[in-house]
N, CA, C and O atoms as a GROMACS GRO file, in nm:
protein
  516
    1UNK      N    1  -1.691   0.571   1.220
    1UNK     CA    2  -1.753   0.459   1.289
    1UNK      C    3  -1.884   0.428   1.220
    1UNK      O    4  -1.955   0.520   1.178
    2UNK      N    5  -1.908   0.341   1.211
    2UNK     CA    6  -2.058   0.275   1.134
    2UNK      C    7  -2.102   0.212   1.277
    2UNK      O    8  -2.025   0.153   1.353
    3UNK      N    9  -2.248   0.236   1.300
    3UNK     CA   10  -2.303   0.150   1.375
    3UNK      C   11  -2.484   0.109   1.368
    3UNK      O   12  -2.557   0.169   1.289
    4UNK      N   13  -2.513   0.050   1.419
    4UNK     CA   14  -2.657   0.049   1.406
    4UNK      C   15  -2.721   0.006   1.577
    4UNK      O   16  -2.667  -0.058   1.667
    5UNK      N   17  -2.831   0.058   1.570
    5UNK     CA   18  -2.883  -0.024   1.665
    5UNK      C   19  -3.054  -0.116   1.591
    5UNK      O   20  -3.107  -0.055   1.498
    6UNK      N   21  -3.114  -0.231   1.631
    6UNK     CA   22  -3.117  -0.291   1.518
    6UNK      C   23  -3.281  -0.299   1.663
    6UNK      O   24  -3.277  -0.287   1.786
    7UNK      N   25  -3.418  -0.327   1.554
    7UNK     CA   26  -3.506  -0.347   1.630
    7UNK      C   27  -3.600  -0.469   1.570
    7UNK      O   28  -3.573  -0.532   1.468
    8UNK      N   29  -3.705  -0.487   1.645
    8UNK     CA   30  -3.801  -0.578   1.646
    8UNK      C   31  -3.844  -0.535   1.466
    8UNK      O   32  -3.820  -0.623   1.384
    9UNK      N   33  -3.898  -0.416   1.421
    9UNK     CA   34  -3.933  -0.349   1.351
    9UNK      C   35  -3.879  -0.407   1.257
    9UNK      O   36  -3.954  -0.480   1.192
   10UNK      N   37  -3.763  -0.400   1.222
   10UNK     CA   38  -3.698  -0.393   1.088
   10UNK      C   39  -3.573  -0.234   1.096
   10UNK      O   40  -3.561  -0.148   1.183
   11UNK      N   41  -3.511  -0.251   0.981
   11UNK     CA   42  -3.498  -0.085   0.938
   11UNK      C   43  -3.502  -0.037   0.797
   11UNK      O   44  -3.472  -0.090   0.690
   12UNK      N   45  -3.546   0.076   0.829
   12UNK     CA   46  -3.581   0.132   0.689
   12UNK      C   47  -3.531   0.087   0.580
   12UNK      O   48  -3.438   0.017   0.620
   13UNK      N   49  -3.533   0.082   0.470
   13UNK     CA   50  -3.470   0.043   0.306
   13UNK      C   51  -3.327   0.088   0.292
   13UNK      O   52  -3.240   0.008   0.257
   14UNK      N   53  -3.299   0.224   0.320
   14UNK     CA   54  -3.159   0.257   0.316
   14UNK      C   55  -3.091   0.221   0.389
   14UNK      O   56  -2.972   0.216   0.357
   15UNK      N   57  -3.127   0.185   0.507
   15UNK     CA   58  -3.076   0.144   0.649
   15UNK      C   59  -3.034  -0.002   0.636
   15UNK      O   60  -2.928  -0.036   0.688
   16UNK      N   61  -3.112  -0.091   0.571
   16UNK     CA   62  -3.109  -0.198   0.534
   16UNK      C   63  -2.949  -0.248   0.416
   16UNK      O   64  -2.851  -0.318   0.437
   17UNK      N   65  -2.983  -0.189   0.328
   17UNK     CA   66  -2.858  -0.154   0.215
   17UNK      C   67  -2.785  -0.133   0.267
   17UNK      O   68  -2.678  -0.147   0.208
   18UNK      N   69  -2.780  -0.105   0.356
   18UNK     CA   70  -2.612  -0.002   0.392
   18UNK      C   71  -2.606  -0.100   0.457
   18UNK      O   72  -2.526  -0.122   0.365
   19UNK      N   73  -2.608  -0.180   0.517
   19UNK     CA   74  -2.568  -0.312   0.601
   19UNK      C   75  -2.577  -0.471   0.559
   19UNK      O   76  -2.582  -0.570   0.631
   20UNK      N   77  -2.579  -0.454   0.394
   20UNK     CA   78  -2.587  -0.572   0.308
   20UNK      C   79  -2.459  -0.655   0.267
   20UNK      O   80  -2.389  -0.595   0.186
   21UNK      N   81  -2.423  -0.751   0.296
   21UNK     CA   82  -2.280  -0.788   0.254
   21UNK      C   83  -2.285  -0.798   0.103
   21UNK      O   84  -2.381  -0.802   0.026
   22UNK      N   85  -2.135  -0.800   0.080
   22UNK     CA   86  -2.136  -0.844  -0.087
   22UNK      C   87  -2.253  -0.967  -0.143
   22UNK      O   88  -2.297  -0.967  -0.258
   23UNK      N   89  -2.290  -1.065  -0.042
   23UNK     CA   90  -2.322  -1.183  -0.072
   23UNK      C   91  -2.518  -1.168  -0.050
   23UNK      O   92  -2.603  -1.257  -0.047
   24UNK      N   93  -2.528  -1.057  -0.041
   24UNK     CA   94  -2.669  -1.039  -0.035
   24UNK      C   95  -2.730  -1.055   0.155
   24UNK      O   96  -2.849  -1.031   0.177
   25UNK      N   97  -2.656  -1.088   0.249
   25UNK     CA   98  -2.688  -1.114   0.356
   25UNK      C   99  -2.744  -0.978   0.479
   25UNK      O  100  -2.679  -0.874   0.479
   26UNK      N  101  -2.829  -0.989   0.547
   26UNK     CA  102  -2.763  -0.809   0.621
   26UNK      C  103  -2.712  -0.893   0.714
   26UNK      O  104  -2.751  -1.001   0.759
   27UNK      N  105  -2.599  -0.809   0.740
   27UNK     CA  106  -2.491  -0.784   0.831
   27UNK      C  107  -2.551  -0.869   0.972
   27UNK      O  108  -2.475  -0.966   0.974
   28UNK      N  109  -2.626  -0.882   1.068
   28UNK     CA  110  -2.699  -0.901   1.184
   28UNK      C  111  -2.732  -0.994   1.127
   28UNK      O  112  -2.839  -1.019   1.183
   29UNK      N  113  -2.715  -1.100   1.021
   29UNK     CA  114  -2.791  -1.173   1.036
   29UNK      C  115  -2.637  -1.311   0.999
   29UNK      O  116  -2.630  -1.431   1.027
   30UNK      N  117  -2.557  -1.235   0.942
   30UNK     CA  118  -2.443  -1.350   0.923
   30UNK      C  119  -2.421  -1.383   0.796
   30UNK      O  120  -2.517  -1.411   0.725
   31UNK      N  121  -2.289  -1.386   0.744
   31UNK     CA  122  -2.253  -1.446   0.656
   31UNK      C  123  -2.148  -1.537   0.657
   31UNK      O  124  -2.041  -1.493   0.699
   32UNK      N  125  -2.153  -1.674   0.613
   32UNK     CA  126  -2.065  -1.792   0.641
   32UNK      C  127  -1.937  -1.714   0.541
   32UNK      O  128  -1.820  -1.690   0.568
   33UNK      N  129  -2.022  -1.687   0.413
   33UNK     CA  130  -1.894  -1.658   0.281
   33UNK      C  131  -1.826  -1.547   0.346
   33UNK      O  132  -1.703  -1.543   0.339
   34UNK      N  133  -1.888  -1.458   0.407
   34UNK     CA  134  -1.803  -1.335   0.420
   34UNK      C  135  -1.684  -1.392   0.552
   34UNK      O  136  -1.570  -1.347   0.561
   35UNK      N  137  -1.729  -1.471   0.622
   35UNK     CA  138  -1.652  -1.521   0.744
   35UNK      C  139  -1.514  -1.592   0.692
   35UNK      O  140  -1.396  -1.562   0.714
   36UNK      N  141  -1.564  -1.686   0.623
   36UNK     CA  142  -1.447  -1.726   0.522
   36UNK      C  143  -1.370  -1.664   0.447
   36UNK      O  144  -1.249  -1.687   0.440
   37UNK      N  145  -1.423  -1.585   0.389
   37UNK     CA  146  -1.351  -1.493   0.277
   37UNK      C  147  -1.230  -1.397   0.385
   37UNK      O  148  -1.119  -1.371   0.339
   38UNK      N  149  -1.275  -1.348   0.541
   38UNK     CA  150  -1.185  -1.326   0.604
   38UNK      C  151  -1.073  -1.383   0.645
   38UNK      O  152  -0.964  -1.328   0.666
   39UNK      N  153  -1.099  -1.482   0.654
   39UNK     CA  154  -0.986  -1.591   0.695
   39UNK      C  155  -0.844  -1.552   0.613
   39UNK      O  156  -0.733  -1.532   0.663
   40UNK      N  157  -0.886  -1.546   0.456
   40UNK     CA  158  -0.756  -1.516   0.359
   40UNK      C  159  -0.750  -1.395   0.344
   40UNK      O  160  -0.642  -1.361   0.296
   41UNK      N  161  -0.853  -1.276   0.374
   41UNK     CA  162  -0.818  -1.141   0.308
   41UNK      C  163  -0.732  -1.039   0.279
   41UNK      O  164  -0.710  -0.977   0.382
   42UNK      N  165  -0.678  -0.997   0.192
   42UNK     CA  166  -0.621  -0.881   0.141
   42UNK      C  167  -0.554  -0.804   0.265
   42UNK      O  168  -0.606  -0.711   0.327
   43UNK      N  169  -0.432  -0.860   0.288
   43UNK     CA  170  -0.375  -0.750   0.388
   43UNK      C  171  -0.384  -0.586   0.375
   43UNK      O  172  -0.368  -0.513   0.473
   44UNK      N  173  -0.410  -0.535   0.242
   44UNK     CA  174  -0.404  -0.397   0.204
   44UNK      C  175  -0.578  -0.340   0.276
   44UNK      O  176  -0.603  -0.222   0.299
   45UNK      N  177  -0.671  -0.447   0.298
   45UNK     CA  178  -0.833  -0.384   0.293
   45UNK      C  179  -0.807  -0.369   0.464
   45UNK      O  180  -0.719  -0.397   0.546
   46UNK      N  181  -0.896  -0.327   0.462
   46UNK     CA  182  -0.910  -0.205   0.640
   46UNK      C  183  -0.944  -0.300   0.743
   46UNK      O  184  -1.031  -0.387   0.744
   47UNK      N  185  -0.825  -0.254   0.865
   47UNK     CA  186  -0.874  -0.368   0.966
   47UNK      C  187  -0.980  -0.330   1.020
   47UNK      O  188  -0.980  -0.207   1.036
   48UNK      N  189  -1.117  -0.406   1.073
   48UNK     CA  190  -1.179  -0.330   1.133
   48UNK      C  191  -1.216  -0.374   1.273
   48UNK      O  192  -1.268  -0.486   1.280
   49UNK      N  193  -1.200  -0.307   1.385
   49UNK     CA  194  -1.262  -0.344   1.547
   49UNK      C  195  -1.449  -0.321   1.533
   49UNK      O  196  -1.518  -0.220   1.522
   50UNK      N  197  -1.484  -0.477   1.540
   50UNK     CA  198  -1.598  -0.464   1.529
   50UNK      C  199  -1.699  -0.540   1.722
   50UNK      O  200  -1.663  -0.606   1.819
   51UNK      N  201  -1.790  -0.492   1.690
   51UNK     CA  202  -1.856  -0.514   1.842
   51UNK      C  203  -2.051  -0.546   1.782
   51UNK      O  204  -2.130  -0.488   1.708
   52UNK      N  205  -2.049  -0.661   1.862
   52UNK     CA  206  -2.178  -0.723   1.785
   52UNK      C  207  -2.257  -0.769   1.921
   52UNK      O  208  -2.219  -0.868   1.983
   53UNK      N  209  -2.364  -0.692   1.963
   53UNK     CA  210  -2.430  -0.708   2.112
   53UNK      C  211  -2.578  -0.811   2.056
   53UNK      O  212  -2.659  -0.782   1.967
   54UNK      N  213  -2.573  -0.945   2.150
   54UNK     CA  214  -2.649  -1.017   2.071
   54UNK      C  215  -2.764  -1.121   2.207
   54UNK      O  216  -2.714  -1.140   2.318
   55UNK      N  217  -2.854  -1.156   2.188
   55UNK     CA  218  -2.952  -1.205   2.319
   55UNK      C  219  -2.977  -1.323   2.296
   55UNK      O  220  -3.037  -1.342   2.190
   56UNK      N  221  -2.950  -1.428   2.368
   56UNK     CA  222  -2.967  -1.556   2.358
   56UNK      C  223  -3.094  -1.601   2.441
   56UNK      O  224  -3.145  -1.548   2.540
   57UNK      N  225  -3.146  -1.760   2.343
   57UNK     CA  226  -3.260  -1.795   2.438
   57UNK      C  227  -3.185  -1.850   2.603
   57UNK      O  228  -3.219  -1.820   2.718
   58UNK      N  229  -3.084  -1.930   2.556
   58UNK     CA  230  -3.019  -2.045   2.654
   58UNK      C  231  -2.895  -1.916   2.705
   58UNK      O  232  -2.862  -1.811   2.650
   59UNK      N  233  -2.843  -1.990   2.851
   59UNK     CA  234  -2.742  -1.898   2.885
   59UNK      C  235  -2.616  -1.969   2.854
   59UNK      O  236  -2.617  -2.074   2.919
   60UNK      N  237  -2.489  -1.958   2.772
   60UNK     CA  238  -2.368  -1.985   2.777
   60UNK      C  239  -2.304  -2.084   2.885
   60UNK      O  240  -2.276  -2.072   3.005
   61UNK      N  241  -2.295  -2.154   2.821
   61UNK     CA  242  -2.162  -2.210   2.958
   61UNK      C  243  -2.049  -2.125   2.930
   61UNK      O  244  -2.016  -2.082   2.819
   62UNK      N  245  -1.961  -2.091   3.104
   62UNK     CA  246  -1.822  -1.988   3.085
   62UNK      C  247  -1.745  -2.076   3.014
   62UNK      O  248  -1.652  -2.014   2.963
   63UNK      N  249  -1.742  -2.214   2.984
   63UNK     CA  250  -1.637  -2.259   2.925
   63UNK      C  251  -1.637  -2.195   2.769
   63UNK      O  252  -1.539  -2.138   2.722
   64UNK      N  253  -1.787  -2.217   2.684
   64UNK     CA  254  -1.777  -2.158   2.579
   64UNK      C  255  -1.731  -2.014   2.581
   64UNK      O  256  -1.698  -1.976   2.468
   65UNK      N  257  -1.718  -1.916   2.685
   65UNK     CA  258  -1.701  -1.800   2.644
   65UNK      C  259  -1.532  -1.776   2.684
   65UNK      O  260  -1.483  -1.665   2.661
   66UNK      N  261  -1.455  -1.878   2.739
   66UNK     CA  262  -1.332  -1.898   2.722
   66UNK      C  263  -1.307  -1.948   2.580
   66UNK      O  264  -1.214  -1.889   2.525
   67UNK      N  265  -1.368  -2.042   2.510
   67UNK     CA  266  -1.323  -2.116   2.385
   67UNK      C  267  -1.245  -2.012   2.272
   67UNK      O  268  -1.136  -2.010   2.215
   68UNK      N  269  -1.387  -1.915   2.276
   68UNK     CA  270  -1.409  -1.830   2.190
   68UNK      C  271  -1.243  -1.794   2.131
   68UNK      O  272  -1.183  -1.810   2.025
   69UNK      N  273  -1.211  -1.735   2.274
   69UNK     CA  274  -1.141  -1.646   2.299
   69UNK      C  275  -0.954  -1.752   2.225
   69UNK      O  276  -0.865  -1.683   2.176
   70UNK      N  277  -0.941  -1.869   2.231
   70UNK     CA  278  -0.879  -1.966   2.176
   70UNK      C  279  -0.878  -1.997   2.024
   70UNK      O  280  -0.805  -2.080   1.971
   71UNK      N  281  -0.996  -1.894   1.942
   71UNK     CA  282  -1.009  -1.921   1.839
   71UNK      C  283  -0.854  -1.862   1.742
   71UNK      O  284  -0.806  -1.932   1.652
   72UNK      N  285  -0.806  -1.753   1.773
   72UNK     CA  286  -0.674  -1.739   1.695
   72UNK      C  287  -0.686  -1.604   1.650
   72UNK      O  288  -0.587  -1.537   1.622
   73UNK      N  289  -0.846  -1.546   1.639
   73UNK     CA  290  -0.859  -1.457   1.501
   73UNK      C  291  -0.904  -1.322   1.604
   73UNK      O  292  -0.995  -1.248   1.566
   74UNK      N  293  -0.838  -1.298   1.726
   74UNK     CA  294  -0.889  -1.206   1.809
   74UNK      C  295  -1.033  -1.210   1.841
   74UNK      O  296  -1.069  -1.097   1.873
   75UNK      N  297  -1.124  -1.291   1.844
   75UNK     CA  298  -1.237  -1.294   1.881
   75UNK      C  299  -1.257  -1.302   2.002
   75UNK      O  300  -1.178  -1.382   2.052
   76UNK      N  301  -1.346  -1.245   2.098
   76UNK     CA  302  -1.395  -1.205   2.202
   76UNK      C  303  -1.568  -1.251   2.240
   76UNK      O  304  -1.662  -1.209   2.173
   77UNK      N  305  -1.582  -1.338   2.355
   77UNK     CA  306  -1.675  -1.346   2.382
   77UNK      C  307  -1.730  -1.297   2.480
   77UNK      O  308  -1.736  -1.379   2.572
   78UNK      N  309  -1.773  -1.200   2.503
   78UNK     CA  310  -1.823  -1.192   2.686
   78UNK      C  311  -1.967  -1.155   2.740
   78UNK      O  312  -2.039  -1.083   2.671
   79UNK      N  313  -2.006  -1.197   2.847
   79UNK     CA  314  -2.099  -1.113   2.908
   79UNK      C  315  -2.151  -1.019   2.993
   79UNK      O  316  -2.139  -1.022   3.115
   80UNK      N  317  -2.221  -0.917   2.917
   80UNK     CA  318  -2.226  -0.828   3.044
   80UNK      C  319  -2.277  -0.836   3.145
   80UNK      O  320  -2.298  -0.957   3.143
   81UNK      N  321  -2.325  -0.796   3.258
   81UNK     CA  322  -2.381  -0.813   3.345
   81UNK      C  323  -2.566  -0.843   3.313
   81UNK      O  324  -2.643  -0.897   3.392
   82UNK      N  325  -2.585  -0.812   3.235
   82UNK     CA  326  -2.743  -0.847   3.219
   82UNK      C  327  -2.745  -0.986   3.131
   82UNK      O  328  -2.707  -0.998   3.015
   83UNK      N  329  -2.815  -1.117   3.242
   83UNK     CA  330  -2.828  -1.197   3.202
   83UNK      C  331  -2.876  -1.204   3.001
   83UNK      O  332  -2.922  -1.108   2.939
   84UNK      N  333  -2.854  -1.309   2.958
   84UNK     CA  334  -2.851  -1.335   2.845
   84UNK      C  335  -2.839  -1.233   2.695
   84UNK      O  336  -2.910  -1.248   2.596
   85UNK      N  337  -2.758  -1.156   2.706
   85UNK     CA  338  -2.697  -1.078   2.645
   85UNK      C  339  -2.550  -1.093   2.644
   85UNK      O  340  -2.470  -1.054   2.730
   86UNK      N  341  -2.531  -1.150   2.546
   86UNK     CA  342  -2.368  -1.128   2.532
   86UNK      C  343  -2.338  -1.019   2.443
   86UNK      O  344  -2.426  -0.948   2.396
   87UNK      N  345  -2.170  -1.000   2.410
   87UNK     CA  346  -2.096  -0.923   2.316
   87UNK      C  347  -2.010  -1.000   2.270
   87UNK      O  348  -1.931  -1.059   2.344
   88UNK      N  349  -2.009  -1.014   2.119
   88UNK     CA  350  -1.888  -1.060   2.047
   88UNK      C  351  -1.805  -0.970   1.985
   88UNK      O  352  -1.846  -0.876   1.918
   89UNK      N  353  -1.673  -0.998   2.007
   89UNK     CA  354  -1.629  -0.843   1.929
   89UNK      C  355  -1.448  -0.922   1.848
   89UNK      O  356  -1.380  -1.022   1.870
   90UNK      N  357  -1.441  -0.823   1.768
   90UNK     CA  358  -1.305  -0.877   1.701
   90UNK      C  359  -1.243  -0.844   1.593
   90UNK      O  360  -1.271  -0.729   1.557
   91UNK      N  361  -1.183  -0.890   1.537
   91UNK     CA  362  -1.108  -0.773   1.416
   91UNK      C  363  -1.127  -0.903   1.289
   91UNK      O  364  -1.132  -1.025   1.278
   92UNK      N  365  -1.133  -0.776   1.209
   92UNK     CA  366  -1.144  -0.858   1.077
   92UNK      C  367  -1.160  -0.741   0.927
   92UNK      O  368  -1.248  -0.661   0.896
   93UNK      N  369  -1.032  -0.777   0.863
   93UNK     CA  370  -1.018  -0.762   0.705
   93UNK      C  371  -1.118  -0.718   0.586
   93UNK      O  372  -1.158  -0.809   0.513
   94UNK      N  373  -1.141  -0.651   0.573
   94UNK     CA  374  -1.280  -0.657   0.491
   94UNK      C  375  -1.322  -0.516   0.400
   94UNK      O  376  -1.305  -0.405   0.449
   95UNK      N  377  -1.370  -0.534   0.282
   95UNK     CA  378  -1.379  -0.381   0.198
   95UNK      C  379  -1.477  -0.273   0.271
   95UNK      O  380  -1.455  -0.152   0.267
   96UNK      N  381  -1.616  -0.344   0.355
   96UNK     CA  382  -1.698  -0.238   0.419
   96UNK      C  383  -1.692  -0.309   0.554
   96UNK      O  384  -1.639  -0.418   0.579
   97UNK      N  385  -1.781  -0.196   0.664
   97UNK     CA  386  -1.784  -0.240   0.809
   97UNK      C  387  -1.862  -0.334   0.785
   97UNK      O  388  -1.814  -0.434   0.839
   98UNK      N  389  -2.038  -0.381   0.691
   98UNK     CA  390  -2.093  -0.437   0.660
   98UNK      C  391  -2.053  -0.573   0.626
   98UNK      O  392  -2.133  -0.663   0.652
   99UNK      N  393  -1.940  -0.602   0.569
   99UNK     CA  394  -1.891  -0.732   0.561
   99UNK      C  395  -1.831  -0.757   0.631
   99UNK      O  396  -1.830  -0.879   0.648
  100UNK      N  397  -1.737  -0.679   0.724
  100UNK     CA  398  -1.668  -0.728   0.853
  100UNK      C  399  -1.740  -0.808   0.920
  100UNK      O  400  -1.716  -0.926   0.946
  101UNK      N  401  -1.896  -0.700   0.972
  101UNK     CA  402  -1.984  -0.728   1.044
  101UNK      C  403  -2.053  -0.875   1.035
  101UNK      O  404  -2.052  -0.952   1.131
  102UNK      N  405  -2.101  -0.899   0.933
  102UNK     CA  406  -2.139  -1.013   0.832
  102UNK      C  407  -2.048  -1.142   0.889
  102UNK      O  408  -2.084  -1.242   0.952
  103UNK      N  409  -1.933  -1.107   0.849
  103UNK     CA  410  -1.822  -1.239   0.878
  103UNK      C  411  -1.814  -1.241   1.019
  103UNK      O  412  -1.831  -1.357   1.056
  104UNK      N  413  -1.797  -1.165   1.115
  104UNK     CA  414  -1.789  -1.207   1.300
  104UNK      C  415  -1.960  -1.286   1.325
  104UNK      O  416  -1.990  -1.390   1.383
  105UNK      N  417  -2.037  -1.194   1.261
  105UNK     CA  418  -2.152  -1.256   1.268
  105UNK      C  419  -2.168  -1.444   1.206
  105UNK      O  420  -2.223  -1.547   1.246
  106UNK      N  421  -2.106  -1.414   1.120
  106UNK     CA  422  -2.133  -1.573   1.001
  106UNK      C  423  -2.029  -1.657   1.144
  106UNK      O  424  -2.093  -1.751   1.190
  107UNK      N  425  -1.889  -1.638   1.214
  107UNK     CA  426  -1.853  -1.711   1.301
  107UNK      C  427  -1.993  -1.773   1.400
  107UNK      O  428  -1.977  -1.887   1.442
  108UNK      N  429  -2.076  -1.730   1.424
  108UNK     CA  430  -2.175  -1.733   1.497
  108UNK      C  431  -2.228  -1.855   1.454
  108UNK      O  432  -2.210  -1.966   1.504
  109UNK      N  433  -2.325  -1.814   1.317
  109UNK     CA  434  -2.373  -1.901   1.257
  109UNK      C  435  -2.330  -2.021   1.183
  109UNK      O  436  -2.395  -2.126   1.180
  110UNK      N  437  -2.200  -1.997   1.112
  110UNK     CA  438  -2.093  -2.094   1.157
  110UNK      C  439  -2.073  -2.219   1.251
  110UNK      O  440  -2.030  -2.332   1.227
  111UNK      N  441  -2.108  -2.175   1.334
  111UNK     CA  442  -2.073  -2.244   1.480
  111UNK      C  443  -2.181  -2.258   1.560
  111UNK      O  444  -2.192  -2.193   1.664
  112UNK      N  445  -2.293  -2.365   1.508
  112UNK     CA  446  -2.380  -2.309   1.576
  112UNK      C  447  -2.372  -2.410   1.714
  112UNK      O  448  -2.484  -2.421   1.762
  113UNK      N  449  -2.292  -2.468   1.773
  113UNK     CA  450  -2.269  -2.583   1.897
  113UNK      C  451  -2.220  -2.442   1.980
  113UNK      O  452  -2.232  -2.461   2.101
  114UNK      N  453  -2.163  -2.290   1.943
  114UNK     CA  454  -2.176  -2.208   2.051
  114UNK      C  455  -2.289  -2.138   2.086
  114UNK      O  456  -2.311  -2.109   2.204
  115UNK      N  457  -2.386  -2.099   1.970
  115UNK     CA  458  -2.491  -2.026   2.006
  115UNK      C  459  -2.570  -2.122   1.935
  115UNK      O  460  -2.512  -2.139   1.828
  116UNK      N  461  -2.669  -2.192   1.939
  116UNK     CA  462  -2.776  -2.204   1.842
  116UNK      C  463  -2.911  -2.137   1.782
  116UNK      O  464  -2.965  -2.166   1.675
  117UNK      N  465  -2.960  -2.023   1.894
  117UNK     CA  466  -3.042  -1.978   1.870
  117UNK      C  467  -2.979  -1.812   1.894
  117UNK      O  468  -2.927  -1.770   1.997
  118UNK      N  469  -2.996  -1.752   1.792
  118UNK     CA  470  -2.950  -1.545   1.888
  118UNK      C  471  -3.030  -1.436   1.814
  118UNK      O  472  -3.099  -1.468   1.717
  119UNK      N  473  -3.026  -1.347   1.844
  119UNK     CA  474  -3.078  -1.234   1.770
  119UNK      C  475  -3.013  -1.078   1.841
  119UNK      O  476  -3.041  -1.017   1.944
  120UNK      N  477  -2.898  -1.049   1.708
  120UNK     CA  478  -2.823  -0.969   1.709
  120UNK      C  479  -2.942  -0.790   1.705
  120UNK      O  480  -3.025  -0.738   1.630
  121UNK      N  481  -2.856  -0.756   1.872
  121UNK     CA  482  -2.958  -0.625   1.899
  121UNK      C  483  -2.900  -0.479   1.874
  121UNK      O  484  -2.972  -0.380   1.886
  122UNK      N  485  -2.759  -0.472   1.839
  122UNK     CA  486  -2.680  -0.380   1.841
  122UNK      C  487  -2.544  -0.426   1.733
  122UNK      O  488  -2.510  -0.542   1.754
  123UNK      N  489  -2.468  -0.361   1.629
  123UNK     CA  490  -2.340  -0.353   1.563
  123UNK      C  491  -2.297  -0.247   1.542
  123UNK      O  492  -2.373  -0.156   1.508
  124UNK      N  493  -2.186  -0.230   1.553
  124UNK     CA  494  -2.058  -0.124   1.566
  124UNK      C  495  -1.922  -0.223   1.442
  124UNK      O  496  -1.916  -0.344   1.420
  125UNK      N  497  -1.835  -0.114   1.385
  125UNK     CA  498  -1.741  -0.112   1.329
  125UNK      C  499  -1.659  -0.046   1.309
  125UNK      O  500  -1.708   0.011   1.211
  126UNK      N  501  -1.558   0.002   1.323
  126UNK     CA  502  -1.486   0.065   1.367
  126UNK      C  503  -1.340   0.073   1.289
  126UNK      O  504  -1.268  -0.013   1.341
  127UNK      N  505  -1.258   0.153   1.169
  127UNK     CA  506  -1.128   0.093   1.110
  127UNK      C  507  -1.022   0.092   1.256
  127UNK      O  508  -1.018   0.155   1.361
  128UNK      N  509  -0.977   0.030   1.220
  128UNK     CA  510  -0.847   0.017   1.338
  128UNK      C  511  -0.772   0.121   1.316
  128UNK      O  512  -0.787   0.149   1.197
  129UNK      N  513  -0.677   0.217   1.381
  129UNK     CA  514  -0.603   0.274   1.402
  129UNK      C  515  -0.456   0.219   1.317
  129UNK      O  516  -0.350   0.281   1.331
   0.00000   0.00000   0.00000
């Protein structure tokens, strides 16, 4: 399991690296290319169950957090019980958890008519079984 929990701070240099996509991005912050690049990827590279805990200024409409869920690619939107904190979570193709991470994230940024403003507080990755 790869995970991080991610702060105001920053994280350290190694900490940082290790959560860099191919495309130079960290992971928490999104990558459009890596999001795309999932779309077609390599059935042979590792599925991975990833979980991305993230805090919004504005609160969701439930319709968007049904949409999500319509997207095709197992994506998951939900909220937990503490106002403006959601979880996105979902599977996705990819050589490290770091680019998995990257690409569920880049859906985000991607899309920004679902979230426009966020700041990702927690990532997990996970190979699938």
């Amino acid at each position: 399991m790869s995970e991080a929990k991610l702060s105001a701070r920053g994280q350290p240099a190694p900490d940082a690296v290790r959560w860099t996509c191919p495309h130079g991005r960290h992971a928490a912050k999104g990558c459009v290319a890596c999001y795309e690049a999932s779309t077609e990827a390599d059935p042979a590279l590792p599925l991975w169950r990833i979980a991305v805990w993230f805090t919004s200024e504005r609160p969701m409409p439930i319709r968007v957090l049904k949409d999500v869920r319509r997207h095709g690619r197992h994506f998951a939107l939900d909220q937990p019980s503490t106002p403006l904190v959601y979880l996105l979570s979902g599977q996705a193709r990819a050589a490290t958890s770091a680019e998995a991470i990257a690409g569920l994230v880049g859906f985000l940024v991607g899309n920004r008519h679902i979230v426009d403003a966020f700041t990702v507080t927690e990532i997990r990755a996970v190979i699938a079984p």
